[in-house]
C-alpha positions as CSV (number, residue, x, y, z in Angstrom):
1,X,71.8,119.2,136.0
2,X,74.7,119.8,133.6
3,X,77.0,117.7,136.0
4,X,74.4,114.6,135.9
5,X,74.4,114.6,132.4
6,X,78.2,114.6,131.9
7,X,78.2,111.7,134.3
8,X,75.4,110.1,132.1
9,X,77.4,110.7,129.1
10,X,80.4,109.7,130.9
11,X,78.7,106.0,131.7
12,X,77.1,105.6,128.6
13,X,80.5,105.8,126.6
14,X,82.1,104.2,128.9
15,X,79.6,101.5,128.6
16,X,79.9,100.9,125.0
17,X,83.5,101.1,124.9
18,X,83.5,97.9,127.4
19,X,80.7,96.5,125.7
20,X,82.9,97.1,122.1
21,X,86.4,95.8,123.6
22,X,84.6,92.4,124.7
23,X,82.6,92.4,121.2
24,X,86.7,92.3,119.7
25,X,87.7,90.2,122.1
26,X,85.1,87.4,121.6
27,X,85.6,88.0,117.9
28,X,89.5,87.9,117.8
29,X,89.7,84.9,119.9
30,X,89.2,81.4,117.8
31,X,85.9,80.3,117.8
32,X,87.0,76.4,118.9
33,X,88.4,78.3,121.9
34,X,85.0,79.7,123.2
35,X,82.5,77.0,122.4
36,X,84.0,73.7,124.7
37,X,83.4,75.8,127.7
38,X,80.1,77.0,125.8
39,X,78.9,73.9,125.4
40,X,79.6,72.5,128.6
41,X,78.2,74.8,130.7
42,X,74.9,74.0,128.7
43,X,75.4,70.5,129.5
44,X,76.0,71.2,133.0
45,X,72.4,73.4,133.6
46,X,70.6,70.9,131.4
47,X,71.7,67.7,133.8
48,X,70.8,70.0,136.7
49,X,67.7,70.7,136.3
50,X,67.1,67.0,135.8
């Protein structure tokens, strides 16, 4: 029981330090980087389901 919940704990912080470094990441990075390929992949699923 004590091993599963290591492992749990284990996952979960491993988890949110992933989920932290991409937050950064996405927040470092210019925003006029991000949005073009934002924008087009939007354009792409709206012709699609046209």
């Amino acid at each position: 029981m004590r091993g599963k919940l290591l492992d749990f704990g284990l996952f979960v912080c491993s988890a949110l330090f992933t989920g932290l470094l991409f937050y950064s990441l996405t927040i470092m990075s210019p925003s006029s980087d991000d949005s073009p390929s934002f924008q087009s992949e939007q354009n792409h699923s709206q012709s699609d389901s046209y």
